[in-house]
C-alpha positions in Angstrom: 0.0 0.0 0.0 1.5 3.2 -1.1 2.1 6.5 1.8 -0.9 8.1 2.1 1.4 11.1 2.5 5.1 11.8 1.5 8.1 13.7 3.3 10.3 14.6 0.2 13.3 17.1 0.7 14.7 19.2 -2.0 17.2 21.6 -0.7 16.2 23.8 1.4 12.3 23.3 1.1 10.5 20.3 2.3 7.7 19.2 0.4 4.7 17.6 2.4 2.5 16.1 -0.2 -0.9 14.4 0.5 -0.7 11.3 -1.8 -4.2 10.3 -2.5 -5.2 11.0 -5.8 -7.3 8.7 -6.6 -9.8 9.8 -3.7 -8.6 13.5 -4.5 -6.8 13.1 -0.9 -9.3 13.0 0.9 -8.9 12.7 4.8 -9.0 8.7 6.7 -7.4 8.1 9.4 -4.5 7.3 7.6 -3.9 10.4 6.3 -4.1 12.3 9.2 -1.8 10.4 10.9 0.2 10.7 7.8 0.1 14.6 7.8 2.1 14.4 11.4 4.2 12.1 10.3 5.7 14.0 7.7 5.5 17.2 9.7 7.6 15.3 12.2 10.2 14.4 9.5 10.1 17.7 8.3 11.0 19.3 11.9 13.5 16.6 12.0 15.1 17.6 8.7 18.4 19.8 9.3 18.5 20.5 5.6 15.1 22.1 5.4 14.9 25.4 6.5 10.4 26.1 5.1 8.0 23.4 4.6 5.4 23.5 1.7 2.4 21.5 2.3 0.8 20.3 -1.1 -0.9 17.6 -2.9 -1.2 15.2 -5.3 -3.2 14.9 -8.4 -6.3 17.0 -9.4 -6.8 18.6 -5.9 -5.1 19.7 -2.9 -7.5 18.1 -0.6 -11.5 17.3 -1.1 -12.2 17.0 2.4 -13.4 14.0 4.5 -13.6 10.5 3.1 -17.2 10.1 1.9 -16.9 5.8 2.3 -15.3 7.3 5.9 -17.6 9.7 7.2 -21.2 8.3 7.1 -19.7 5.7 9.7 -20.8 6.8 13.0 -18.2 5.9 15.8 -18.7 5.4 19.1 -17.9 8.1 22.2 -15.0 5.7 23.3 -14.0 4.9 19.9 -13.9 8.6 18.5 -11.6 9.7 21.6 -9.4 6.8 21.1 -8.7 6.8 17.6 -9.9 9.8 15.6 -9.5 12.7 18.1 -5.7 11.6 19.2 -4.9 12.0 15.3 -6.5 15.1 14.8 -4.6 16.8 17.9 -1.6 15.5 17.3 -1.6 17.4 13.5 -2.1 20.5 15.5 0.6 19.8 17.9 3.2 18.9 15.1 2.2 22.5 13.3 2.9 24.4 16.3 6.5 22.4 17.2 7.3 22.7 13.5 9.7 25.8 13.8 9.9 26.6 10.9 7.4 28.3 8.1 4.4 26.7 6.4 3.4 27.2 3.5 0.0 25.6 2.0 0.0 25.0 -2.0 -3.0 24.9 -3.4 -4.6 23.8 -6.1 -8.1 22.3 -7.7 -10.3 22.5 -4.2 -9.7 22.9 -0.7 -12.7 21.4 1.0 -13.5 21.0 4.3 -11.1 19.3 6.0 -8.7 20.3 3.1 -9.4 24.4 3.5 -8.9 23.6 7.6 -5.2 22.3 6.7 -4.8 25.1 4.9 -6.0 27.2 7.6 -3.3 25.6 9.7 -0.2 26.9 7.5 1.5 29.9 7.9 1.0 31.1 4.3 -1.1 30.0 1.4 -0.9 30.4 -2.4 -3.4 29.0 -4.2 -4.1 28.7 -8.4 -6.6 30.5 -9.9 -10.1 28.9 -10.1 -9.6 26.7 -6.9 -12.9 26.2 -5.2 -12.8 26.5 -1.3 -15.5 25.6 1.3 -16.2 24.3 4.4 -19.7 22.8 4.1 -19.3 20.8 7.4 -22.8 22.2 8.4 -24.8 20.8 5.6 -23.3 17.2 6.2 -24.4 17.4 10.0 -20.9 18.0 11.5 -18.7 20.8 11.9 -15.0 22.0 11.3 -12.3 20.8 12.8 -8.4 20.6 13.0 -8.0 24.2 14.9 -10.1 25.0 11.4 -12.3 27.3 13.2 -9.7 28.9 15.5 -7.6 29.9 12.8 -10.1 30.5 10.0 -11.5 33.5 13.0 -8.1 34.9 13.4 -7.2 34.8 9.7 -10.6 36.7 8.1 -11.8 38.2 10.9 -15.5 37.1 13.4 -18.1 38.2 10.6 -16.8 36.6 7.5 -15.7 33.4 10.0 -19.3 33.4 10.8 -20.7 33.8 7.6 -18.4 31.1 6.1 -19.1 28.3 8.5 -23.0 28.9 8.6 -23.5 28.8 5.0 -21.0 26.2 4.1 -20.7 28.1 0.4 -18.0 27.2 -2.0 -16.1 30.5 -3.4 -12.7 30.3 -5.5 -9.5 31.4 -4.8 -10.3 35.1 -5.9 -12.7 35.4 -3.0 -9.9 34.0 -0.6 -7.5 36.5 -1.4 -10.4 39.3 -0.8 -11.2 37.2 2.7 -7.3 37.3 3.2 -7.8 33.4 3.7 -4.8 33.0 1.1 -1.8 35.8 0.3 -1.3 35.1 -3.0 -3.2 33.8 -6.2 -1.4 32.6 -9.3 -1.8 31.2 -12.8 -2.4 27.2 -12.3 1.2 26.7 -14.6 3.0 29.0 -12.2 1.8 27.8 -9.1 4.6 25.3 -7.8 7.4 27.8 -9.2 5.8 31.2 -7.1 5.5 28.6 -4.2 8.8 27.5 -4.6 10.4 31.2 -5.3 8.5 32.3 -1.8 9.7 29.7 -0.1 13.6 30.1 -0.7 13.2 34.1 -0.1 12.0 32.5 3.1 14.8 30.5 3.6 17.4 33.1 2.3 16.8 34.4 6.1 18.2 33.4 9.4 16.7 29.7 10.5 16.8 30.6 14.5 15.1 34.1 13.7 12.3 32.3 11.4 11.3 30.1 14.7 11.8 32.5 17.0 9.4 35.5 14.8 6.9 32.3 14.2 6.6 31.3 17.7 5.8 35.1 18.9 3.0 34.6 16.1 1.7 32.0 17.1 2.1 31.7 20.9 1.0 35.8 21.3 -2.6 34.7 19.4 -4.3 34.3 22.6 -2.6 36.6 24.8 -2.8 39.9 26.6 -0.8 43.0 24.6 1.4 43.3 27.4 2.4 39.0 27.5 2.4 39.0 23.7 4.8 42.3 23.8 6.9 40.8 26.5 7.3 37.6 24.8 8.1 39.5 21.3 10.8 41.4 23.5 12.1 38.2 24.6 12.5 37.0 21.0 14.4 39.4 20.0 16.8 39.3 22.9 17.3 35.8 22.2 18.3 36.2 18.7 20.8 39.1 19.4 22.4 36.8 22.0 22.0 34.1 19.3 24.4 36.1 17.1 23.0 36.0 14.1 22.5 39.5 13.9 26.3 40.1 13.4 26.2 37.9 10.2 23.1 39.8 9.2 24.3 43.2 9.6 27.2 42.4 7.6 25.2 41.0 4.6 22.8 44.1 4.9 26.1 46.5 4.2 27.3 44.0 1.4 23.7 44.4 -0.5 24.0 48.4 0.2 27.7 48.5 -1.4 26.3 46.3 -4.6 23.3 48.7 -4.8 25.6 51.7 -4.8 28.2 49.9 -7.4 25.1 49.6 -9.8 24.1 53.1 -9.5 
C-alpha cells in the first residue's frame, strides 16, 4: 500500500505532499496520521529550512472521506482513535519551527481548507474552489479550522463562512485574506517554490523565533504578547545571528551603490 502522505526534501524546502489521488486526498485516518508524520520528519530535517504542504493529483485536498464519514463511531472509539490524530496534527504545526506554507490547487474542502488554515502562508491557483460545508453534512469544522479561519478573516466573515457552508474560488480567498497570493495554475509550484527560498534566504533561528511570537501571542494579553516579542528578540541578538546579518545588509547596500 503506497504512503498516504510523503516527506520529500529538495534543498532547502521540504515538500509535504498528501498522496491520495485517486480519492482527490481525501482525509482517513490514515492520512491524518500521515500529515504528522511528515511534519515530524520535516522538523526533524536539518537540511530544510520552510515546509510547503501540497498535494497530489487533481486537488489539494477534497475534504473527509465520503466511504469514511457516514460511519458513525462510538464516544469511546472517537476519543481513542480519531481525536488523538486530529490533535496531534495540531501539535506537530505548532513544534514545526519553521514556516508553512500551504500549496494549493483544484479545491480545498472542508477538512482540506482547515489544513490550509493551519499553515503559515497560502498560495493558491486561480479557479480553486474553497469551502467548508461541514454544516450541511451534519458536523462541523475541525483541526484548529475554526480557530484559525477566525483569526485569519476576521468574526463576521468566520461566521458567515461556516453557517453557509458556500463554495467560493481562490479570488474570493484573497479578498477574505484566507490565502496571500493567487497565481496562474502553470505557475503555481514555481511562485510557491520562489517564496519559499526568499523565506529560507533568512536566518533559521530568527524564522522560529518571529513564528513562535505569532503563534504563541494569538491568545494573549498585549502586554504578554509584547513581553514575549521582547524576549524573542533578545534571544536572537544573543544568538548572534544579527552580526552575520548586519554584515550582509552592508554588502547588499555596497552592490546597490556599485550599480548606480
Amino acid at each position: 500500500m503506497k504512503p498516504a502522505v510523503l516527506y520529500e526534501p529538495d534543498g532547502v524546502i521540504g515538500y509535504v505532499t498528501l498522496n491520495r489521488p485517486d480519492v482527490l486526498n481525501a482525509m482517513d485516518d490514515r492520512l491524518l496520521a500521515g500529515v504528522t508524520a511528515a511534519l515530524d520528519a520535516a522538523h526533524a530535517d536539518t537540511t530544510a529550512k520552510v515546509v510547503v504542504l501540497r498535494g497530489a493529483g487533481r486537488v489539494f485536498c477534497a475534504g473527509g472521506d465520503v466511504n469514511d464519514m457516514p460511519r458513525r463511531r462510538t464516544d469511546d472509539e472517537y476519543r481513542a482513535t480519531r481525536l488523538p490524530i486530529e490533535r496531534s496534527i495540531a501539535r506537530a504545526v505548532r513544534q514545526l519551527e519553521k514556516p508553512l506554507i500551504a500549496q494549493i490547487h483544484g479545491a480545498a474542502i472542508g477538512g482540506g481548507c482547515a489544513l490550509a488554515a493551519l499553515c503559515d502562508l497560502r498560495v493558491a491557483a486561480a479557479g480553486t474552489k474553497f469551502g467548508l460545508p461541514e454544516v450541511k453534512f451534519g458536523t462541523t469544522a475541525s483541526l484548529g479550522g475554526i480557530y484559525m479561519l477566525t483569526r485569519i478573516v476576521g468574526l463576521g466573515r468566520a461566521f458567515e463562512l461556516l453557517y453557509l457552508g458556500d463554495s467560493f474560488d481562490a479570488e474570493r480567498a484573497l479578498a477574505l485574506g484566507l490565502v496571500n497570493r493567487v497565481v496562474p495554475p502553470d505557475a503555481l509550484a514555481r511562485e510557491t517554490a520562489t517564496m519559499a527560498c526568499a523565506i529560507a534566504d533568512n536566518f533559521s533561528a530568527e524564522l522560529a523565533l518571529t513564528r513562535e511570537a505569532i503563534l504563541r501571542g494569538l491568545d494573549l494579553d498585549f502586554d504578554t504578547a509584547a513581553n514575549l516579542e521582547t524576549e524573542a528578540a533578545m534571544r536572537a541578538h544573543l544568538g548572534g545571528d544579527i552580526e552575520a546579518g548586519f554584515a550582509r545588509a552592508r554588502e547588499r547596500g555596497r552592490g546597490k551603490g556599485d550599480a548606480k
